[in-house]
N, C-alpha and C positions, 0 to 999 in steps of 0.2 A: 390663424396662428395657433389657437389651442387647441384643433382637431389636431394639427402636423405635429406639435410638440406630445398629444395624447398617445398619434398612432407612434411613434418613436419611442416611448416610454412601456408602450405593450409588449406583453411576457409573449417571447417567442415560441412556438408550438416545440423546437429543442428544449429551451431549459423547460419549458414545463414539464417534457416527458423524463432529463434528466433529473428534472427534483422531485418527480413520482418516484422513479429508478434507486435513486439516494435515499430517499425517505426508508422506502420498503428495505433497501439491504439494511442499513441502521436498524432499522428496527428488528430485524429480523436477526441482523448480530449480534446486539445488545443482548435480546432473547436467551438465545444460546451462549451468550458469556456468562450470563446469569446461573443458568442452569447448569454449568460446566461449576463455577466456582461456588453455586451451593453446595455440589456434592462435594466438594474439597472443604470447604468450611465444615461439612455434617461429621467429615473425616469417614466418609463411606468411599467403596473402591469403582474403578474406574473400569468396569470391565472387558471394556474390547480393548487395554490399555496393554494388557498380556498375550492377548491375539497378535495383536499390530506387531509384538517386538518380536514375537516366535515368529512370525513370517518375513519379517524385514530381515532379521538376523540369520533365518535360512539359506539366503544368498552371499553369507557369508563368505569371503576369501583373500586371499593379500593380492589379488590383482582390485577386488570391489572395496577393498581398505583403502584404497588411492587413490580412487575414483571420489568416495565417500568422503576424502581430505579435501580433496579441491571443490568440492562443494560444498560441503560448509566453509572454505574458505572465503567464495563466494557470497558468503552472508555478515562478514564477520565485521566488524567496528571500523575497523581500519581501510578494508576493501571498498565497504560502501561508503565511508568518510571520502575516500579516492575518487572513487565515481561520482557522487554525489559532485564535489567541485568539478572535475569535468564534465558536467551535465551544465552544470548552474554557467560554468563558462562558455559552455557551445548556445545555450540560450539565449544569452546575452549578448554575445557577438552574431550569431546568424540570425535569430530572431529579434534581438533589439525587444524580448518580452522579458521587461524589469517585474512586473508581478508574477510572471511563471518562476522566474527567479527566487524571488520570495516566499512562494509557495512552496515550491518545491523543498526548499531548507527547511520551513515551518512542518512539514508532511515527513519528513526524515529522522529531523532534530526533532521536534516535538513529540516523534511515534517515540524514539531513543528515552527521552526522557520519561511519557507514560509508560514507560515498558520497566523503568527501573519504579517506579511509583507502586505499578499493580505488584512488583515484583515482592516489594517491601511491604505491602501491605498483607500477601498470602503467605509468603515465608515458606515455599514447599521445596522443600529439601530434594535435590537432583538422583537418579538412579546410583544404586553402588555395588550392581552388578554390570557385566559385559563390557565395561568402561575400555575403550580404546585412545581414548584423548581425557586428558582433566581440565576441569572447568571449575572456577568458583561460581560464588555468587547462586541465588536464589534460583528455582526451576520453571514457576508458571508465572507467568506464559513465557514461552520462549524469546529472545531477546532475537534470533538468529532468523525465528519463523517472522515475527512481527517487521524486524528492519526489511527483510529481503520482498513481506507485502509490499511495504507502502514505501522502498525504494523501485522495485523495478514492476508495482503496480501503476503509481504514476509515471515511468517509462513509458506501461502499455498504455496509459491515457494519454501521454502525448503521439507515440507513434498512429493512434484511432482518430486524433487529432490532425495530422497531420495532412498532406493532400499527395501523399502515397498512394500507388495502385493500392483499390480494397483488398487484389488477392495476398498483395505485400506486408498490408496492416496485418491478414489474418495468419503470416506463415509468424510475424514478427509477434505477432499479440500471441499465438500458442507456444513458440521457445521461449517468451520470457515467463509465462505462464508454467512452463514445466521446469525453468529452472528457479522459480519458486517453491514450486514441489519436490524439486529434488534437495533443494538447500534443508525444507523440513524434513525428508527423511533422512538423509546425511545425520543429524542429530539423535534420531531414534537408533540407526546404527551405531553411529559411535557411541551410543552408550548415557548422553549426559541430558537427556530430555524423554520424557515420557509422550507419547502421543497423544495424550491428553493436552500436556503442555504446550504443543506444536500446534495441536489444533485449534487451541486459546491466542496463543499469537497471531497465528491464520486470521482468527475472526476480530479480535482486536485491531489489528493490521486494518483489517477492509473496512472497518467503523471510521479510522481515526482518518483512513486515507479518502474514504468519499466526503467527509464532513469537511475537510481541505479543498477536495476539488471541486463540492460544491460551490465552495465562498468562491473560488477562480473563476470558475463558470459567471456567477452574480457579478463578479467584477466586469470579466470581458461582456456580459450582459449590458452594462450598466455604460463602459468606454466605448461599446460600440456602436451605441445608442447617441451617445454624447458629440461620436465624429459625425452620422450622421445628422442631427441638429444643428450643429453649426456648419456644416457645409448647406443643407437647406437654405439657414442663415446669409451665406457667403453669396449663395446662387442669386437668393433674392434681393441683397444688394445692387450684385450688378447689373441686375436686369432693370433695377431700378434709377440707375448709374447712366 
């Protein structure tokens, strides 16, 4: 009984590889958050910050202005609040998965909230050139780049999740991958975030959202351990029966 209950309790060669996987990206974003908002505290410049906006803003046009709207609309409080409920709702009803549920809100809501946290803590005043849309509120990290991570990053963690053909995982995991990308350039064109800024959210984003789907991961680790147990359990009953 305590071999069965042992091997049931053993770290599965997934999460172990997933919690190398996490470990390294944290660490490796924390890194480069650090290093991004030293140079902002030192008050020294940023300067691939004037590269990025000269060549983003190159492609300038009122057809790529419209383009540029609906994608940052894509990113914005209200759109991801939107989706977000319809997400938490399709989980619930087809999957019947009350902790991806949870999660997922804590990985959105909670990025939302450390976004306004770091925001008030650096105080970096937004672009007041090029400005094609107005924005209040603080500049780094971006609020737009960090929600649009760790809302349609755990998307892609559930669609990799999922039991989708892999070549479907990989068409599904690169469009929401690029409309991440494109939500953060949207902001460097319209004018109200610095690339620096977008890139702080970026990395914040991917911190705050594997440190979430880790603990998911440790949970379905942990309940799916627990069903297998007790149906062991159940089995040996009967047979005992």
């Amino acid at each position: 009984m305590y071999r069965k209950r042992k091997e049931a309790l053993s770290i599965s060669p997934h999460l172990t590889m997933w919690t190398i996987t996490g470990l390294s990206f944290s660490i490796i974003g924390i890194y480069l958050f650090i290093r991004l908002s030293t140079i902002l505290i030192e008050k020294k410049p940023f300067h691939f910050d004037g590269i990025v906006i000269d060549n983003v803003r190159s492609y300038s046009s009122p057809a790529m202005d419209g383009i540029m709207l609906v994608m940052t609309e894509m990113g914005s409080k209200f759109m991801l609040g939107l989706l977000l409920v319809i997400s938490m709702i399709w989980l619930y009803v087809k999957r019947k998965d009350k902790w991806g549920v949870r999660l997922y809100f804590l990985t959105v809501a909670g990025g939302g909230l450390v976004n306004l946290l770091l925001k008030s803590y650096f105080e970096r005043e937004r672009p007041n050139v090029n400005r094609i849309i107005e924005e209040d509120g603080f500049s780094f990290p971006s609020g737009h780049s960090m929600g649009s991570m760790t809302y349609y990053g755990f998307l892609i963690y559930l669609v990799l999740r999922s039991k989708q053909k892999p070549l479907t995982k990989v068409g599904l995991g690169i469009l929401l991958g690029l409309v991440i990308l494109g939500i953060g350039i949207s902001r460097i064109y319209l004018g109200v975030h610095y690339p620096s800024d977008v890139l702080a959210g970026f990395i914040a984003g991917i911190v705050w959202l594997v440190i979430c789907i880790s603990f998911l991961e440790i949970i379905y680790f942990y309940k799916g351990n627990r069903h297998k147990l007790t149906k062991r359990t159940n089995e040996k009953v009967e047979i005992s029966q």
